[in-house]
Every structure is written in C-alpha cells, then in structure tokens.
N, C-alpha and C positions, 0 to 999 in steps of 0.2 A: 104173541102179538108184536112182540118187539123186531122179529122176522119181517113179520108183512109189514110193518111202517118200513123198517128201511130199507124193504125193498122196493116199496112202492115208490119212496120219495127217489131212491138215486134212478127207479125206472125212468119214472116224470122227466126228469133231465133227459137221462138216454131219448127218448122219445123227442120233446122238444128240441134236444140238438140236431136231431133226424129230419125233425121238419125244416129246421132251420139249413141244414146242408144240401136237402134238397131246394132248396127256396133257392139258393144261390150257385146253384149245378153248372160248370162250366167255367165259374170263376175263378181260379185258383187260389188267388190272392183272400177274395172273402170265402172260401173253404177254410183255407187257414185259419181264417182268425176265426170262424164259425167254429171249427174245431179245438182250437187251444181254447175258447172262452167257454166251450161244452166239458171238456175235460178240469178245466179249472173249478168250475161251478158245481160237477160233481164231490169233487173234493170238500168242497167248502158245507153243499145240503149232508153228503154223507158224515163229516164230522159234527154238525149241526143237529140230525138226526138221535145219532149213538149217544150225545152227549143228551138230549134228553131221554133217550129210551132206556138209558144204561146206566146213566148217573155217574158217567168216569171219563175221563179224556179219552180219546181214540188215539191210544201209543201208536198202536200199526201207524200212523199217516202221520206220526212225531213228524215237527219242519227240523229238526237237528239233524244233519246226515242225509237229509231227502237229494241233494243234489248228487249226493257220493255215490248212496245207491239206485239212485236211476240210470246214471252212467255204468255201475257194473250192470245192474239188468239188460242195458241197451247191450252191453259190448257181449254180453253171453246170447241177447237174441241174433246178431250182427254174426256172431262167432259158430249159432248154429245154422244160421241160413249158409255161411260161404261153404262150411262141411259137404250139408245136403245139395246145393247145387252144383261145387267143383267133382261129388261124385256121381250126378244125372251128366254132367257135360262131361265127364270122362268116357261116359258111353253114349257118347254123339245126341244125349236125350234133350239140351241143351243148345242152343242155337242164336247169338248176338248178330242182328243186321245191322245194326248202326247205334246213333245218338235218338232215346223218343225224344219227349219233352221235359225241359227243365221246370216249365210254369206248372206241369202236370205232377211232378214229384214234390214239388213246392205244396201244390195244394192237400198231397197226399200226406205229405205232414201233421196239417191238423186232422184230416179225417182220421188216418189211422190212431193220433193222438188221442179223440176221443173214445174212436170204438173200443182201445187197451184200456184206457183211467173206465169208462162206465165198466164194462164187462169184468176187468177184475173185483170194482169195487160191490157188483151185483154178483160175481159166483165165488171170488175166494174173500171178499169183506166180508159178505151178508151169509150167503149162505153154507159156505165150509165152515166158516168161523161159527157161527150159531151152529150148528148140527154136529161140528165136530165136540161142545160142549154135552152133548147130549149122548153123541154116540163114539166117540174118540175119534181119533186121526183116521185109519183104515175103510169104516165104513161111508167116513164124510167125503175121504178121497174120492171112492170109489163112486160114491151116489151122484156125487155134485159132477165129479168127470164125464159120468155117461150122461145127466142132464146137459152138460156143457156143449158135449158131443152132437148128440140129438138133435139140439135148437138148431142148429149148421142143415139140418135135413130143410127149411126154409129157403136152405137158397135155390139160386137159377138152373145149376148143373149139379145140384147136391144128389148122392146115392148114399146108400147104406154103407157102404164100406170107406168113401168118405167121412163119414158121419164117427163110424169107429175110430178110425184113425186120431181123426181131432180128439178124439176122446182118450187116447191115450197120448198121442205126442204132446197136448196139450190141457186138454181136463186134467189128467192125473200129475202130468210136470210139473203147474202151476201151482197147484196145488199144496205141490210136496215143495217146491219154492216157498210157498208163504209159511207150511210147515217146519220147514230151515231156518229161515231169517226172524218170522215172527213179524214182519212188517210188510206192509201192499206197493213200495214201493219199487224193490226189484222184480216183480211180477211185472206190476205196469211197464218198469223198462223191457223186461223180457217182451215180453207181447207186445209193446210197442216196435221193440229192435227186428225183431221176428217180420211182423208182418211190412214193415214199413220196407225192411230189405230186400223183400219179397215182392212186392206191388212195386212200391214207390222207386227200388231201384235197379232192379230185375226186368220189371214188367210183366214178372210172370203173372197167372190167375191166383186169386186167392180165396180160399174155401169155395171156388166152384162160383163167382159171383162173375166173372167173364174178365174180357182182357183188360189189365192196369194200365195206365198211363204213366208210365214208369221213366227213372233217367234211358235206362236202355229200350232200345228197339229189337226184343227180343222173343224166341215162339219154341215151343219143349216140342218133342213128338217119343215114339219108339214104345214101346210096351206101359200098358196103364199101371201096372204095377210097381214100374222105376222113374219114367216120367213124371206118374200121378193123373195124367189123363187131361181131360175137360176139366175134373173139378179142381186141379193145379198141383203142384209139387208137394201141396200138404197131404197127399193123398199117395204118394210114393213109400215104400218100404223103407227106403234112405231115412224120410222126415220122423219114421214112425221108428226106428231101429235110435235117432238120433235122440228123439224123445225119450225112449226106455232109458238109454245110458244117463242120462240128465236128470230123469227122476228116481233113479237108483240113487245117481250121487249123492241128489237135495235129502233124499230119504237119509241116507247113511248121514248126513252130517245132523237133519234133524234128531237120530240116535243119538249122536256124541253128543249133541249141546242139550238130552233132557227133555226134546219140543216135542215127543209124541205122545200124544194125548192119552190114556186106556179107554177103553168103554166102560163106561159106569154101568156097575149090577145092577138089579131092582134089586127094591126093599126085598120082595118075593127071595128074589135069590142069596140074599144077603141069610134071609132068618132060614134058610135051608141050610144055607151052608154055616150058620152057627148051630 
C-alpha cells in the first residue's frame, strides 16, 4: 500500500502541474514558474508522503549536497546530449538554421524542470526503490525500465522502437544512476540536463512529442536509425549506444560501493535450501 499512496500523491502533482502548464501554454515566463513550482512541490508531497508511509526521513532527497548533485547530474545529462548530437551532425543528420527563441527555452526550463523532478521521483523514488526491496536491483531495473519505456508509446510520433530505446538509454541508465549514488537527486539532474539540452537548446523533438522551441533553429534528417526519425534523436543508436556505456558505468560503481541490492529468497526456497 505504501507503493500506491506515493505513487498516487507525487502522481496528483504530476497531473496538476500538467493542467497548470497547459493553462498558461504560450507563456514562457509563467511556464517557468509553472514548472519550478510543480517540480518543487513534488519534492516537498513526496518527502511528506515516505515520511508517513515509512516512518524515516527520505535520505535519497537529503537538502545537504542537493545543490552539488544536481549540477553533476545536469553536467552528465549536458555531457551526453553534446556526445549524441556532435555524432548525428558529423553525419550531416544534424542541421543549425539560426537563433529559435530565447523566451521559448526560458520557458522550457521549467517544463522540462518538472517533467525530470515528477517522473524520477514516480519511477526511480516510488517504484525502483519499493520493488527493488522486494526483488533486488536487476529485476527492478529491468521492470521499472521497460515500464518507463512503454509509457513514452502515449506520445504524438511515439513507435515501438522508440519506446525501447527510451527503455534502455534511459529506464535502465536512471536507474542504475540512482543504484550508484543512492540518492534522486543526480537522476533528476540527469533527465533534467538531458532533455532540457535537447528540446530547450537543440530544438530538437523529444520522445516523439514534435518540434521544441529551442535556443537554436534547428531540423535532424538522414536514416531513422542515426537521426532518430520523427520521434527525435532519442530514438537514434548514438543515444541508445550512449545510454548502455552510462549504465554500465553507474552499474560498475554501484558494485564497488555495495549498492546492489540481491533478490530476496522465499521462505519456500529458504527451507529447501536448508
């Protein structure tokens, strides 16, 4: 039960910010603050939540350090968008017309701000973290990744192999991110840095939702495979090749520090194996 309350309450948010962003569609300025105030206010229901369903402070969203590691997650998401696009534009899949909009990236700020803080805090808070107590790291990876995946089949230019993709460059990255550090808050930069660098300063498509309002005025083409297609560069081998190497690393380091979880036996299998 302790699952579905908080996944319902950081949902509630999620949702409410949605309405709220569409309420003020167009506006840059109040996206913005639409979105830091949805992002922030998940933070606050989801440690509100754990702390009564759990009876313990919610370490993962500790305020000591949260500033330090939001910047290295931003700079690791930052760090794999420039990878994945300098090598779609090395093969002409890439394309800069000019300057978009400055007010459009501004506002893309908070949107992307909030869609990272809800969506980590609803698949690698709630549901990796509960399920990986149940089933260990591997299998919660794996479940919560292709769930993650999946949901993405919702959007506008969404396909199946989209769908995969984000399930691995990011269901299982993220993942194995929070499996690493132990805390929600270099995810959140990750996916923040990620998409923000992608939409908000790219202009590229992101998950297949159409074109971003980005700093640049910018349009992919060439093979769906390396471009990514319609449903955007997260859908290229690049993003999905740059993913694997990312979530090997986070894996490897969650080894050396300890943080993977085993699968707990049953009783059943317990009294066999005594």
């Amino acid at each position: 039960m302790r699952l579905v309350k908080q996944f319902l309450a950081v949902a509630a948010i999620a949702f409410l910010g949605g309405q709220g962003a569409a309420a003020v569609d167009g506006n840059p300025w109040l996206t913005l603050v639409a979105g830091l105030a949805t992002a922030a206010l998940a933070i606050l229901v989801y440690r509100w939540v754990v702390r009564r369903t759990e009876r313990r402070a919610p370490d993962e969203l500790a305020r000591a350090g949260a500033g330090r590691r939001l910047a290295v997650g931003t700079l690791i998401g930052f760090g794999m968008f420039a990878a994945v696009i300098a090598n779609i534009a090395f093969l002409g899949g890439y394309h800069v017309h000019g300057i978009g909009s400055v007010s459009g990236a501004v506002g893309m700020i908070g949107f992307m701000a909030a869609a990272a803080t809800t969506e980590e805090l609803l698949f690698r808070g709630v549901l990796f973290r509960v399920i990986e107590e149940r089933t260990g790291t591997w299998i919660a990876l794996f479940g919560t990744g292709l769930v993650f995946g999946l949901m993405h089949l919702a959007n506008p230019d969404a396909s199946l192999w989209g769908a995969i993709a984000i399930a691995i460059e990011a269901g299982f990255m993220l993942a194995a991110c929070y499996a690493a550090t132990r805390n929600l808050w270099v995810p959140i930069g990750l996916h923040f840095g990620w998409n923000f660098a992608l939409g908000g300063i790219s202009g590229a498509v992101v998950s297949g939702n159409g074109e971003s309002t980005g700093l640049l005025d910018a349009t992919t083409s060439g093979p769906a495979l390396l471009s990514g297609g319609d449903f955007g560069p997260e859908g290229s081998l690049y993003t999905v090749g740059a993913g694997v190497l990312l979530t090997v690393i986070f894996l490897w380091l969650a080894h050396r520090r300890g943080n993977l979880v085993p699968r707990r036996r049953r009783a059943a299998d317990a009294t066999v194996s005594r």
